[in-house]
C-alpha positions as a Python dict, from the first residue, in 0.01 Angstrom:
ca = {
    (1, 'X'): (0, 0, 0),
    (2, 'X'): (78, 363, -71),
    (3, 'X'): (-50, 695, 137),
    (4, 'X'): (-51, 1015, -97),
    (5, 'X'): (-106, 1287, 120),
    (6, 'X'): (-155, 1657, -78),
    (7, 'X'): (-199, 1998, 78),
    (8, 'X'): (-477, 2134, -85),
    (9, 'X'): (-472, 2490, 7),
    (10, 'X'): (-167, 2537, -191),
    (11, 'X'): (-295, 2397, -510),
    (12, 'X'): (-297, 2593, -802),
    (13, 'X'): (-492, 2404, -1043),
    (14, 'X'): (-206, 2345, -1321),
    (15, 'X'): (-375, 2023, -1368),
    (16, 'X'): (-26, 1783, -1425),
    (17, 'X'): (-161, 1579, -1174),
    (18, 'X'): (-442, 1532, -1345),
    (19, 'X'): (-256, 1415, -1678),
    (20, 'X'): (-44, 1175, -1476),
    (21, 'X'): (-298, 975, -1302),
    (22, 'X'): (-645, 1027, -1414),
    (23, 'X'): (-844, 812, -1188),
    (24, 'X'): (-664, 942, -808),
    (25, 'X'): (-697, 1309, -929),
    (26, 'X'): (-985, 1598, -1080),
    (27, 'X'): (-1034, 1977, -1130),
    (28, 'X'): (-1312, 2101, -822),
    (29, 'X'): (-1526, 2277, -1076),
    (30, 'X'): (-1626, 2461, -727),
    (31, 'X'): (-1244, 2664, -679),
    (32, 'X'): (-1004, 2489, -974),
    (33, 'X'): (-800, 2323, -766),
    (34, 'X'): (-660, 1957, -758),
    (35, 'X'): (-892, 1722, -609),
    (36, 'X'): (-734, 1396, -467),
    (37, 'X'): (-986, 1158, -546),
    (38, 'X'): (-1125, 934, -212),
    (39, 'X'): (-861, 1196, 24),
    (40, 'X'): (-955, 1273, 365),
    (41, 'X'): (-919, 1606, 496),
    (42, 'X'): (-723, 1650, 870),
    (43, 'X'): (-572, 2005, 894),
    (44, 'X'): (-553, 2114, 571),
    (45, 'X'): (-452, 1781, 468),
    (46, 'X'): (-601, 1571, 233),
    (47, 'X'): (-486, 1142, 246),
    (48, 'X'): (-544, 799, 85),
    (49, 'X'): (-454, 442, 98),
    (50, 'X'): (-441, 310, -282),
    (51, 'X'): (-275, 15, -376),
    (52, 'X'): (114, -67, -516),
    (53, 'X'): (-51, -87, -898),
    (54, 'X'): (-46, 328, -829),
    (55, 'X'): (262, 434, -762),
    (56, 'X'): (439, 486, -1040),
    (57, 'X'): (155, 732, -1158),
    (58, 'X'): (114, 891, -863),
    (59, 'X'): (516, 962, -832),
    (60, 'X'): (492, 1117, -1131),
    (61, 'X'): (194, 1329, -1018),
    (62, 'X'): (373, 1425, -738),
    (63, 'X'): (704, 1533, -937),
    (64, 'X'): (511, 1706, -1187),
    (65, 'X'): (338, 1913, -931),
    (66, 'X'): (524, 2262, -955),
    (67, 'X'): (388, 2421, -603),
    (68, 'X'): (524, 2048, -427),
    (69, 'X'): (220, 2008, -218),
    (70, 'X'): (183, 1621, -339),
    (71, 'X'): (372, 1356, -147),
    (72, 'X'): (355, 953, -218),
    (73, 'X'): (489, 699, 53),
    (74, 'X'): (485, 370, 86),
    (75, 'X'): (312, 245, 384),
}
């Protein structure tokens, strides 16, 4: 298992994230910002379990990010 853990406050709603990994990630058509898909907020941060089939995407996401609020770890 993985934990991906973003700070959503920070987000600026590039989208790369999006690009990278589709199906973890959308656009809030509420404020434009990142979304992490099935994240729970606790203060100010958003966090999900996924399985090791996501990683490599989700690196990549996280990488691509250019504000660095998106961090992957294996759990």
């Amino acid at each position: 298992m993985i934990r991906i853990t973003q700070q959503r406050v920070k987000c600026i709603g590039c989208n790369a994230c999006v690009e990278a990994a589709d199906h973890r990630w959308r656009i809030s058509r509420r404020d434009g910002k990142c979304t992490l898909v099935g994240g729970v907020e606790k203060r100010g941060f958003y966090s999900v379990l996924v399985p090791d089939h996501e990683l490599e995407e989700n690196l990549l996401a996280a990488r691509n990010c250019p504000v660095n609020i998106i961090r992957v770890t294996p759990v």
